[in-house]
C-alpha positions in Angstrom: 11.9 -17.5 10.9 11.4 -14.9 8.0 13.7 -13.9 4.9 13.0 -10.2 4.3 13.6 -9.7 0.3 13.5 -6.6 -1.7 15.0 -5.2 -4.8 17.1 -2.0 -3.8 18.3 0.9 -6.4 18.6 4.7 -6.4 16.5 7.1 -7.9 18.3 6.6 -11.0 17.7 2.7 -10.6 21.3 1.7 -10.2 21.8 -0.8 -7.6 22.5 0.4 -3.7 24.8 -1.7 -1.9 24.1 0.6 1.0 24.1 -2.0 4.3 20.8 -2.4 6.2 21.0 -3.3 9.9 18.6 -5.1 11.4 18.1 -5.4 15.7 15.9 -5.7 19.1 16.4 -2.7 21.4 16.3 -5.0 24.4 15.9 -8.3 25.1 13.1 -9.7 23.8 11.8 -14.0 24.1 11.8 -15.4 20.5 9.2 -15.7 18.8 8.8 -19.5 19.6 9.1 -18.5 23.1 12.4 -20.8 23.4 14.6 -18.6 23.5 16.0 -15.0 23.9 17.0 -12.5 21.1 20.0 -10.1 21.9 20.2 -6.4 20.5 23.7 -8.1 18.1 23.2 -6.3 15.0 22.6 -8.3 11.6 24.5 -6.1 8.3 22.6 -7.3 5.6 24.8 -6.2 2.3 22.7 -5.9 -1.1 23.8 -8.0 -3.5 23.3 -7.6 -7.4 20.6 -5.0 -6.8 18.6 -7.1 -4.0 18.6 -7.2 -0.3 18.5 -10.6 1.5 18.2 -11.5 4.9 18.9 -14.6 6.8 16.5 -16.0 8.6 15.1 -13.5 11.2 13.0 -13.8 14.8 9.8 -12.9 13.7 8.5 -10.0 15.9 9.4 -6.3 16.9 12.4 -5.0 15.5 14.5 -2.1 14.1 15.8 -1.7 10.6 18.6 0.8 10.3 19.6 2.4 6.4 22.5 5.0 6.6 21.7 7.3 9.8 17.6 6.6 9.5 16.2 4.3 11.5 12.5 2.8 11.2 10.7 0.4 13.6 9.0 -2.5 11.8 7.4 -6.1 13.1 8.6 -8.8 11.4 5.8 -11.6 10.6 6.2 -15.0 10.6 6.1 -16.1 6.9 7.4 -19.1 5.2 8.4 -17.1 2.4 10.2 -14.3 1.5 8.8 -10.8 2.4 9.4 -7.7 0.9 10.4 -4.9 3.1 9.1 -1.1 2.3 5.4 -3.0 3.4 7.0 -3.9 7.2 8.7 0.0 6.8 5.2 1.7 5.9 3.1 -0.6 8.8 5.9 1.2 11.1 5.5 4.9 9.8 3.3 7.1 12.0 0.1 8.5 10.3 1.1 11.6 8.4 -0.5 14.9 10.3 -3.3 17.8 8.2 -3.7 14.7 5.3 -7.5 14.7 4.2 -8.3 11.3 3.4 -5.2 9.4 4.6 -5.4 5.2 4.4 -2.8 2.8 4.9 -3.0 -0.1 3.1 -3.1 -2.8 5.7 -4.4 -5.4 3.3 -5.2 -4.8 -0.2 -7.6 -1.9 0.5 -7.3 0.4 -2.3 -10.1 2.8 -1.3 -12.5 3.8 1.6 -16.5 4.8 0.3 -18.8 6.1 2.6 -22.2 5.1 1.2 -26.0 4.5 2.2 -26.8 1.3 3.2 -29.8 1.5 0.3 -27.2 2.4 -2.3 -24.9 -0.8 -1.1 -27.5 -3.3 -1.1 -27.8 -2.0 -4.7 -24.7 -2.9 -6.0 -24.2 -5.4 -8.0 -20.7 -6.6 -7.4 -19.0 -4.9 -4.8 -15.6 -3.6 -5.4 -13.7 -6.0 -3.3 -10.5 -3.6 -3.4 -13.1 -0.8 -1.7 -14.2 -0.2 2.4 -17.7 0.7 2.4 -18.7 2.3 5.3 -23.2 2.1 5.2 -24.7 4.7 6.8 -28.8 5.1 7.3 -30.0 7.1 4.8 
């Protein structure tokens, strides 16, 4: 079971004690395999400035803010994840976006590079890709 946690607040940085609803679409096993989940809905109610969930199912899932609705997979964790990463996984790759990465993993960059020039680096980046080439 996983707590999603996350501070919440407008664009002015107030708090938003908008609800969040999280559900399955269909019945789906648990993630356990013991079990079955039911589409019920969980509100989830900001409080002082920070959304909490109960312990959810870890797996596939829909998180619903206001009329907008994003699919997201929920991971098994034993401690509290934040949300807008399970919200970006979910979002499909934006379209004519030179040079788009999603950060799947504490990639901050992609280099394409020589395999001569990586063998001479000293200390590679280990926020950056490198894709070697010949040449």
């Amino acid at each position: 079971m996983t707590v999603i946690s996350e501070p919440i607040t407008t664009l002015a940085g107030v708090s938003d004690r908008t609800p969040v609803t999280f559900y399955v679409h269909t019945l789906r096993p648990t993630f356990a395999g013991v079990g079955i989940i039911t589409p019920t809905r969980v509100q989830v109610l900001p409080e002082g400035g920070v959304l909490t969930t109960p312990d959810l199912d870890p797996g596939p899932a829909t998180v619903s803010w206001g009329t907008t609705t994003y699919r997201i997979t929920i991971p098994d964790e034993p401690d509290p994840v934040a949300l807008w990463p399970l919200i970006d996984a979910g979002m499909p790759v934006p379209t004519n976006e030179a040079g788009f990465v999603r950060n799947a993993g504490g990639i901050a960059r992609i280099q394409r590079i020589t395999e001569s020039a990586y063998a001479a680096l000293a200390t590679p980046d280990p926020e950056t890709l490198y894709i070697t080439f010949e040449g």
